[in-house]
Structure formats: C-alpha cells, structure tokens
C-alpha positions, 0 to 999 in steps of 0.5 A: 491269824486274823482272829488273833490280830481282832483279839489283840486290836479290840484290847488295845481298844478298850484300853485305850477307851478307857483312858481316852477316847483315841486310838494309838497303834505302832502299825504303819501298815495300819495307819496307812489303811485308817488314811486311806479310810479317810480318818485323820491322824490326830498327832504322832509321839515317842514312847520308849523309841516307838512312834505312835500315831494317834486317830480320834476314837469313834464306832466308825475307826472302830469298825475300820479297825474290824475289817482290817484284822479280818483281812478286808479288801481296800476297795477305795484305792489301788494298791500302788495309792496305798504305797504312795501314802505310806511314803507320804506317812514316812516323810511326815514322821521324818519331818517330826523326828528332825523337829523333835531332834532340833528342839531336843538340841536347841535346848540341850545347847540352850545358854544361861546368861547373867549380867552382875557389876558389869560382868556378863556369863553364859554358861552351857552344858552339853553332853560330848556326842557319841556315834549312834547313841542319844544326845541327851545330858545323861548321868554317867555320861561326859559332858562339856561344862562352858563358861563365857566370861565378858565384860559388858560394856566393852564386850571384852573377854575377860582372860585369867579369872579363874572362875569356882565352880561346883555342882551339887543335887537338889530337889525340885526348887531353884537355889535363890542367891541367898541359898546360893551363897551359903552353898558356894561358903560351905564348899569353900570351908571344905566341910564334910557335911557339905560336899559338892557332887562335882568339884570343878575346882578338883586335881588329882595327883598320880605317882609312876612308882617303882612297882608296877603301879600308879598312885592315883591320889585324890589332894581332898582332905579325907576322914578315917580313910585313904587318899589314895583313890586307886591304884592304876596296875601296869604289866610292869613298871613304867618309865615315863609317861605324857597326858594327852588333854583332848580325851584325857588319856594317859601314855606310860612306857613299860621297858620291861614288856615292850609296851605303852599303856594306855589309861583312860583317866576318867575310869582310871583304868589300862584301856589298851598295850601297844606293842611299841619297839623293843625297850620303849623308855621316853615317850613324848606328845608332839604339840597338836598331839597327834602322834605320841613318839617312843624311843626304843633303847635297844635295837632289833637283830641287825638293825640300829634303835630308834622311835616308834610313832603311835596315832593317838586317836586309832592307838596303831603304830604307824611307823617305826624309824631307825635313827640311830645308837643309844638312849633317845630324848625327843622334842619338836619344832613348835609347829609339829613340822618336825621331830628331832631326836638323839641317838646317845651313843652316836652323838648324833640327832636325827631330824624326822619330817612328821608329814612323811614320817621319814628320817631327813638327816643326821647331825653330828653333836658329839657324843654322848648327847644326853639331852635336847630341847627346843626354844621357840626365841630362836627357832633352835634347838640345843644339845646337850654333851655330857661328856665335854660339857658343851650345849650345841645350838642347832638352827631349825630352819637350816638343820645345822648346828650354828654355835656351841655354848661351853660348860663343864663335863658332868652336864645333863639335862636342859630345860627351858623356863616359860617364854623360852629365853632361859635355858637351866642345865644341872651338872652332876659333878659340879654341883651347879645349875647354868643358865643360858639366854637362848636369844644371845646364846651365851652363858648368864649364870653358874648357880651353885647348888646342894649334891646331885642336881639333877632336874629342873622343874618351873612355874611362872615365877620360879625355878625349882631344882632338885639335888639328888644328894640333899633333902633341900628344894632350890628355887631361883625367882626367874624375874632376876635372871637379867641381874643376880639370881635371886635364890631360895631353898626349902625342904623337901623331905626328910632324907635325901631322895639318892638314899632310895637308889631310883632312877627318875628320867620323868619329873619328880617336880611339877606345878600344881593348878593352884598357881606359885605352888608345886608338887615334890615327889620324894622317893626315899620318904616315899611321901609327896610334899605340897609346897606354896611359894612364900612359905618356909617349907611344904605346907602339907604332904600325902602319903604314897602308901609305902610306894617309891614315887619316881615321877610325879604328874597332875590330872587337872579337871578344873576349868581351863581357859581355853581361849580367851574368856571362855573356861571349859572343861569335862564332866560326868553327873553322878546321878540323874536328876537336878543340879544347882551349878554354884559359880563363883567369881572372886574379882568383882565378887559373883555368886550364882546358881545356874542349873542342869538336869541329867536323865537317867542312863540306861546303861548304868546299873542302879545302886543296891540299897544300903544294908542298914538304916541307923538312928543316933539316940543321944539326944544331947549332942555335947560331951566333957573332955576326958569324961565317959560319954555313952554313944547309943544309936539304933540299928534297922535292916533297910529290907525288912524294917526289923531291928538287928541285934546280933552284929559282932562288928559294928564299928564307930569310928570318932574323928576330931574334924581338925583330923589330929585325932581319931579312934576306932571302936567295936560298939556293944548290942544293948537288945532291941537293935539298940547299940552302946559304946563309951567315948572319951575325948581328949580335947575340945572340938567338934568331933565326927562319928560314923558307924559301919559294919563290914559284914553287912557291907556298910562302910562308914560313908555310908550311914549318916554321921553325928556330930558331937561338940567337946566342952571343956570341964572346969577344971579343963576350961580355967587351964585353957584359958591360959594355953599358948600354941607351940609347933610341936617340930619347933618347941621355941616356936610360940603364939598366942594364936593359932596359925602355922610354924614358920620354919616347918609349916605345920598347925600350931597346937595348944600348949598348957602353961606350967604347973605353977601357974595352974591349980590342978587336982590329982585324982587318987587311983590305987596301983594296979596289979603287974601288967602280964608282959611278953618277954620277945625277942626283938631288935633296938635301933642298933640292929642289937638282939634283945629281950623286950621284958628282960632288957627294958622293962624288968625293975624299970620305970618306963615310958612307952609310945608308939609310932612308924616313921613314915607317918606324918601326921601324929607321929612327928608329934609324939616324938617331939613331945618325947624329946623334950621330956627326955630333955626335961628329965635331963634337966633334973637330973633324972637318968633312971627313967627309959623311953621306948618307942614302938613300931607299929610297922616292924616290915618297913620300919628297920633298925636304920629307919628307927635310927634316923628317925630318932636322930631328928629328935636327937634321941639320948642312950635313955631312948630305945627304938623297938622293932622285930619280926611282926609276930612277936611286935604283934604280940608285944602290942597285943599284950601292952592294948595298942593292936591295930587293924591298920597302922594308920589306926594306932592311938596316940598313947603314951604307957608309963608304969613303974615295974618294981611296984606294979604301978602303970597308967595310961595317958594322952601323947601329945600332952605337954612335956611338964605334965607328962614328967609329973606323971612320971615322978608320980609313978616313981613315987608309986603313986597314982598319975594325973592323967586323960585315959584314952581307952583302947 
C-alpha cells in the first residue's frame, strides 16, 4: 500500500513539475499533514467539482510527500492537533466556496443598463434555480429574461410598450449598433436567412381536436414544411382545457378516461394522468392558481356528482365534493375565497369555502342552470336558466340571490366583457345576443344575430360572436354599449361550423397576443383563421391538417408585463455559447444589443453531425423565367470527406420566397459526387433552393440553401410591364399595385393585360402522340359512377387541374382562374370544351366536399369534380404525371389536350384567363400552345 501511494504521488509530482513548479493534491488528509509540516497552502480552486489545494513546489514538500506515503510517524503535533487543523481546513474551504458562490451569483444576476432619448433599461437573465443542481445559465436549461423600462427623469415605469426581443448566437465580437440594428430589421422581415434562435415575440396556437390529440402549431411562416409543430397525444379526446401561466402547464379533461392530463408545454409532452372523478368535463383554474377545479358529470353508485379539486403544484387530488345533480360550470370570487358551481339538473349552485374546501350552502336558481359567471362590478355572481330565459343575480357577500334579470328561453352561456360591466348572453332559439349592465343589473340590448349563436369571445375593444348556423363572425365594438351597438361581421370560413356536428363547450374564439386581432377555430373547415380588426375578413388562416379543431388556446411566450414597467418571461438557449439580445423599442425608437452567455449542459446530449456537406457550383445565381436553368452542386460525406455519388433520393425542393409556388425534385448523379437537375421557374422572384436526402438523414434545414433570382425574358419583362394585380377570389377587384383584396384579404397577384395590347409570339411545337390514359372508375361530384376516359376524355377537347378542398393556398387560385375561363368560354359561345378538376385527396375530398367547393365558383354542367377510391385516383394521376408524395406537394398545373387529334400541352394554372383560352382555341385547332411548361 505505501509503495502503491509513492508511486502514485511521486507521478503526480513530476506531472506537476513539469507544468509548474506547484503541487496540487485532492487529499484533505494530506493537506492536513503538509500544514502541519508547516508549508503553506498557496491557493485552493475547482476543477470538475473537485477542490484542489495548492502548495509551493520544493525538494523539501517533496520529501514531505515521501514520509507521508511511507506511513511516517507525526511527530510534530498530537493527533487531536491534527484533528483541529483539518477542521480549520474545513472552514477555510467552506468560506471560498460560499465566496466562490457569491460571485457566481453576483454575476449571474449582474443587470445591463442603457440610457437612450430619455429611456433607462436593465435587463437581466438568470437561470430558475432547481433543488440541488448548479445555478448556472446553462443551454437547455430555463431562464428568466427581465426587462425594467424606466423613464429617466422622472423614474416613472414605463407601462404598455411592448418591447421586441430576439436572441441570436454570434461569435466572440459584441453587436455594435450599426450590426444591431441590421439584425433587429432582418428579424422584422422575418427572412429565412436570417432567423433569431429565440423569438421572444413568438406564440403558439393549440387546437383541442376531436380525436385524441392536440395541434401544437407554431403561427411562423414555414417553407416546403408543416406548421404543425407537434401533436400532443391524449388517452383520449379532451373536452376542456385551462393554462396555468406560473410553470407553464396545461389541464386537459378526458371524460372518456376519467383523467386530467397534464402537459408540460415547453417539451410539449403529457407529464402526468390524474385520476379526477367519474366523467371529468369543465375544468377551470381558480385566480391565484392554486387548486384547478373539475366538474364530474356523472356520479359515483349512491352518491350525487360534484368536483374534484387538484393541487397544482403536487398534481394530488385533495378533495372531491359532492354538490349536487347535472353538468357543472364553475367560477370564483375574485379573491379565490370562493367556489361556486351549478348542478344542471338540480337547478341549483353550490358555494364551496376554498380554505376549507368544504360545500357552505346551496342556492335554489331554477332548473337547469346552464351557465354562471362572476362580476367583480358588484361582487355578484349570475345564473343563467336555460329554460325560463332569466339571468339570476346572486350577492356574493350574503349567498343569496337579490334580483333576476328576464330574457327569453333558449339562453345559454354568459360571458363578461374586461372590466366586468357588460354582460353578453347567446340565445340559441332566438338568434339573439343580450347584454346586460351588471352595475344596474338590467337589460341594454337585444342584438340579433346570424343561427346558433352560441359563444362569446373578447378583446379590449370588441365582442366577437360565433353563430353555429353561419359562416359569418359578429363583432360589437364594446365602446358603443352606452348608446346603440356598433355591429360588424366577417367570414370565418367557408362553411358554417354546425355542418361538423362537434360539440365546443371550450372557446373556439380567442385573442391573439398581437392586440385587436383573434383566432377562429373552424371545425367544418378543419382550418383556424387569423382575423385583424379593421379588415374585411381573416388575413390568413392555418391548416389543422385534416383534424375538427373544438377549441382553440394560445401559449404565449412573449414578454408580459408583469408589473408595472417591467416585462419578463421564460426561456431556454438552445445552444451554449454567446448570445446577442437584440431589443427593440418602437416608441421613442431604441435599438440595442445586450449580451448572454449560456454554458454547456451536461445533461444534454450532443448533435450528431450532419451526414452530408454539400456545395452549390453554379456560379451564377440569376435564372430566366420559363427558360431551363441547370442547378448543379457537390455532395461530401462529412465523416470521410469523399464524394458520394450513388444517392437514389436526393431531393431539391425550389421555394418562390413569396410561398405561392414551390417544386420538388429528385436530382441526377453526374460522377464525382457532383449532381444535376433542370429548374424551370414560372415568374420572377427570388426563389429558395434545399436539397435532402432521406437515406442519409439530412432534411432540407439542414444543408445550406441557395438563393436564386428569377429575371424576366424580354418578351416576359415587356408584357410585365403592362401587368395589373386582381384578387384571384374577386376578379373585379384590381390595382396598379401590390397590396390585399379588400372583400377576402388575400395577396393581389400580377395579371397580364389582353392579348391586343401585347405583341406575343407562338412558338411552334408539332402534336404529340395520344397520351396512354387509364380508363377507372371514378365518382364526379353527384356521387355518379363514371369511367374517366370513356365519360370524359374520349373525342373530348379537355382542360384539366388539379386540386383538394381544403387547401388554402394554391387551390382557391386555380378554381378562380377556372371559373373565368369556364366564363370567357361561355362568353364565345364555346360549350365543346370540358374542365375537369382533380382530387388529389380522394380519402376527404367526397362528391358532396367537391360540390360545395365548385359551387363557390359556380362551377356550369361543363365542369366536372373527379374523385374515387385512392388507388385508381392514384392511377389516374400517375399516368396524367401529377403524382405526389404529400397532397400539399401537387403542382399547380393545368392539362389541355384535344383527344380526337392527340394534341396535349402542359401549362402554368394561375395564368391569366385569356391566355389560357388561346391556348385552348389552339388545340381545338390542333395547334401547338403558347405555354410555360412546368416540368413534373
């Protein structure tokens, strides 16, 4: 043993001498002796979680070193001395630590302060402490972001500023503000070259849909992908849902499995399933958010229903109370003192003590009460009776009901504006909306509205009321309650929500964190809308990806203002490393860069390399519109640095930055690692190109992507010259500029004037041979068998696209485009000429879908909507080259081809009507068309 430890000890010695002339040792045994040798320790450090002591290096601490490996007798002091000393050591390395941790949380929690056009900041970020673990800003780990926004002169907090905020990896060099600045405008822009790695401006949107599932959809403009960011699975649907802001967790009720699930919204994952009563439906947060409060809609054997009370911290159920018979709404007294909840089929409102947690009384409302909620104007609460129409008004403080404000049966659900002075109450059978002023308790307007009004939903300066029965948005501007209703409406789909046949007890209307804009979930659409006050209807709209959406709720991970002048929320840095914090705020104008730095995470498992390197080598980045353009780029395996040239799937995905168009393409192997493929554009633009390979792993985020810019050719740039912009929804609406369609809100896009006014020239292409079309049976929009050659093509002169009806983006625009030359044709008398549309999405896309979708472009007998069992639409579209991996991928193409004398071309969709019927007359004529190809 003692040779063993001089062995061991003389090499760490030596290694020691050799980079300086110290000794360090981990041994507190040891350091004890070398003290009581009387050497000195010269300093003490961390190294990995180890401490070490350091002495001077000297042949004397050598020899020191000897006799303690060889088991030396102490001579110098007694053992008890030696104790003592040790001790000593002790509290000396209890005192660094304590200072080594003061300064690591001095500077953890160090401000930054700037002082601009009056304005003082300080901003702070500090990792949230966890129980035994380090409290260092770590990646991966959360962290509060705060900012204190001050006027300097006065010291006043500055309240409702909103400050931007983004953070973004750099290197070594701070931002200066001309760097910072151009960081902050490329953020604005939103470009995909330049993307923030934390957007402290960003939301996401969640459906509860009608499967077992929740949308998790990130509102950031994608490319070539989904939006959806996850799916949240469920054990089974949910029915309602609340957020608890504090640690971001998320309550979902599963009537069917008798549990509440907990996510955790950061990971976006199911944490835990609470057993909470038999058929748990509402589910509400009381204000401080301690206990979260379940109805149970049915009741145990021999005893009544009630609610099941949950501790949101332990995620235990610390009570179940029996209140009484029924479906049961709950709300609470602004100070969390009480619970009031009603028992539907009792008629009845149970008032629970929340301290004790214990049932104080019932109050007789009348049955069924079918909806409650609480106004602070007053300090009452009010009960709705479906079934006589009367709103009973309950006095909080005394627990009893003091007056009842009268309606008509087939009231439902109340709902209190901000404030908590107006008080909306859908009636179903009436198809009305009353409001009520809660501080005189009376009546102040019967709004009619469309069918089925059914919720209300708010934001600071309107009410927005959904109608089961309508496609159409009510909004009342809440300003004009005092006097006569100012009332608005606009679109919130395309078919009225009752047609999905789902229940929505959890609202399907809800703010987003912009400000005078809200969310609308659609289920019939299976589509959410964006809706920006002032505007004529939504300005954009995400896809639920074939998903009911019966709720809707938004995770805001934005700044709030907390308190006020200070804005803060939660974070995680990606990545360890250097961070710019790029602020922004807009009134006085301030920009500024502060800066973060995040240590690596042990815990966090480090990124596999990319498979493949790649490098573009086209050396011009500039393509001609409708002209081939050769993309050609190298591909390298990142392990060994050798070309590979035997891929089967890479990929090259070509994006128009505007998102209108994209197309997907498998490229060629040239040798060499060096691969090829012909791009042909359709208009000018800048265009994105990624490349993947699926085999290899790589996704198209992952490679670098190359940017091309589409010119026009002369003939293309003279006829630009003269182009107008049209909505492709509202033909008759048109600009000399770009800008949004006042009726729909979508993009105006580039029309070309008429053929008269623009010299054009037909290039000559001689007829092709009969295209080898399947004859399948298929159904056309009247649910009708047919034979797809046989019945539509055969002798036919035909014009073909294709499209899915719930598609929003390219597909509204074909059909447009489809209706005016099905006019323009009609105009010339020309009735021999068919168009057909294609599904592309034959499982959802049904005769009746394809019906009602026409109808919207009033779609003639000439107009035939094709769909069938997917393999045979998968065989027509094989054989007509408009096969696609995804729907979402399918080119906006157009077919025309005359069958009698095998003369077929290919064309661009969206192209303007006229143009479109030239072609067509063409190949009535059996010539060949003026067309852009787009190659499949």
């Amino acid at each position: 043993m003692g040779l063993f430890r001089n062995r061991l000890i003389t090499h760490q010695l030596t290694c020691a001498m050799t980079m300086k002339p110290t000794y360090q040792t981990t041994d507190l045994t040891l350091t004890s002796f070398l003290r009581c040798k009387g050497f000195q320790i010269e300093s003490i450090k961390q190294n990995n979680g180890r401490t070490l002591f350091i002495f001077q290096e000297s042949p004397e601490l050598r020899t020191a070193i000897v006799d303690f490996a060889n088991d030396a007798v102490v001579a110098v002091r007694s053992f008890c001395s030696t104790m003592r000393d040790l001790k000593a050591i002790t509290r000396v390395l209890i005192f660094f630590f304590a200072a080594a941790l003061a300064v690591q949380s001095t500077f953890a929690q160090q401000p930054q302060k700037i002082e601009r056009e009056g304005v003082e900041i300080e901003f702070t970020i500090e990792p949230i402490k966890e129980t035994g673990k380090t409290s260092e800003l770590m990646e991966a780990k959360e962290a509060t972001v705060r900012f204190k926004i001050n006027d300097k002169a006065s010291k006043t907090p500055l309240s409702g500023v909103k400050p931007s905020v983004w953070l973004s990896q750099r290197g070594e060099n701070l931002a200066d503000e001309k760097v910072c600045r151009e960081k902050i405008q490329s953020f604005l822009q939103g470009s995909l070259r330049s993307r923030p790695d934390v957007d402290l401006n960003a939301y996401f949107v969640l459906a509860l849909n009608e499967e077992s599932n929740i949308s998790v959809i990130d509102p950031l403009l994608g490319f070539g992908s989904s939006k959806l960011l996850t799916l949240v699975m469920l054990k089974s649907p949910g029915q309602d849902w609340a957020q608890k802001n504090s640690d971001e967790l998320l309550f979902v009720s599963m009537p069917a499995s008798n549990q509440v699930a907990v996510v955790d919204t950061n990971t976006w994952k199911v944490v835990n399933n609470i057993d909470a009563g038999i058929k748990p439906a509402r589910v509400r947060l009381q204000p401080d958010q301690r206990y979260l409060w379940v109805g149970n809609d049915a009741a145990a054997a021999g005893k009544s229903s009630g609610v099941t009370v949950i501790d949101t911290t332990t995620l235990k159920v610390v009570a179940q109370i029996a209140t009484g018979n029924g479906h049961h709404e709950i709300d609470f007294s602004s100070d969390s003192r009480f619970a009031f909840v009603t028992n539907e089929t009792d008629g009845t409102v149970s008032v629970i003590d929340i301290q004790k947690l214990a049932k104080v009384k019932d109050l007789k409302a009348g049955a069924p009460a079918s909806s409650v909620a609480f106004s602070a104007i007053g300090n009452a609460l009010y009960l709705v009776n479906e079934t006589d129409g009367s709103i009973a008004v309950v006095d909080v403080r005394r627990h009893e009901i003091v007056t009842r404000i009268q309606t008509k049966p087939g009231s439902t659900n109340v709902r209190f504006a901000p404030g908590g002075r107006w008080g909306f109450v859908p009636n179903a059978k009436e198809n009305v909306v009353y409001v009520f002023d809660a501080s005189t308790n009376r009546l102040a307007h019967t709004i009619s509205v469309d069918k089925g009004p059914d919720q209300v939903a708010f934001t600071d300066a309107f009410a927005y009321l959904r109608s089961t029965g309508s496609t159409e948005v009510s909004m009342v501007r809440l300003s004009t309650l005092t006097g006569q209703p100012d009332i608005a409406k606009f679109p919130g789909g395309q078919t009225a929500p009752a047609d999905a046949a789902v229940a929505a007890s959890a609202d399907v209307i809800v703010p987003a964190p912009e400000g005078n804009s809200v969310l609308v979930a659609n289920p019939a659409d299976r589509v959410i809308y964006y809706y920006s006050e002032g505007m004529a209807a939504p300005m954009g709209s995400f896809q639920n990806y074939r998903r009911k959406p019966r709720a809707l709720m938004v995770v805001d991970r934005s700044l709030r203002e907390v308190t006020s002048g200070v804005y803060t929320t939660t974070t995680k840095l990606p990545k360890s490393g250097n961070y710019d914090v790029a602020f922004l705020l807009d009134s006085p104008r301030i920009t500024h860069c502060f800066t973060a730095e995040a240590k690596p995470n042990p815990d966090v498992p480090r990124e596999k390399k990319v498979a493949l390197q790649i490098e573009y080598l086209n050396k011009d980045t500039k393509l001609r519109v409708d002209e081939d353009y050769k993309l050609r780029f190298k591909i390298v395996d990142t392990t060994t640095l050798k070309t590979k040239s035997d891929l089967k799937d890479v990929r090259v995905l070509t994006l128009l930055s505007s998102g209108i168009w994209q197309k997907r393409d498998f490229a060629r192997s040239a040798g060499d690692g060096v691969y090829e493929l012909d791009i042909r554009v359709p208009q000018t633009g800048s265009y994105f190109v990624f490349v993947e390979s699926r085999s290899q792993g790589v996704a198209f985020r992952q490679l670098p992507m190359l940017t091309l810019q589409a010119t026009a050719t002369e003939a293309h740039h003279n006829h630009a010259q003269l182009k107008t912009y049209s909505c492709p929804m509202h033909p008759d609406v048109k600009s000399k500029k770009k800008g949004r369609c006042p009726k729909c809100g979508m993009d105006l896009r580039p029309v070309e004037r008429k053929e008269t006014d623009v010299a054009e020239t037909t290039p000559v292409a001689a007829p092709t041979s009969k295209m080898n079309i399947p004859d399948v049976e298929l159904l056309d929009q009247n649910g009708k068998k047919i034979h797809f050659y046989t019945d539509l093509i055969k002798g036919q002169t035909v014009v073909i696209n294709f499209i899915f009806t719930t598609c929003t983006t390219i597909c509204p625009p074909l059909g447009a485009t489809f209706a005016r030359v099905q006019k323009e044709l009609g105009d010339k008398g020309r009735r021999d000429v068919r168009l057909i549309s294609i599904s592309v999405d034959p499982v959802t896309d049904t005769p009746e879908r394809l019906k009602a979708w026409g109808a919207k472009f009033h779609a003639g007998e000439n107009w035939t909507f094709v769909t069938g069992n997917k393999p045979q639409v998968d065989e027509l579209l094989n054989a007509l080259g408009a096969a696609t991996a995804r729907r979402e991928d399918h080119s906006p193409t157009v077919l025309i081809g005359n069958d009698a004398s095998g003369t077929w071309t290919r064309t661009y969709g969206v192209a303007n009507a006229s143009r479109l019927v030239q072609i067509i007359n063409n190949v009535l004529a059996d010539k060949s068309a003026t067309t852009a190809e787009v190659s499949n």
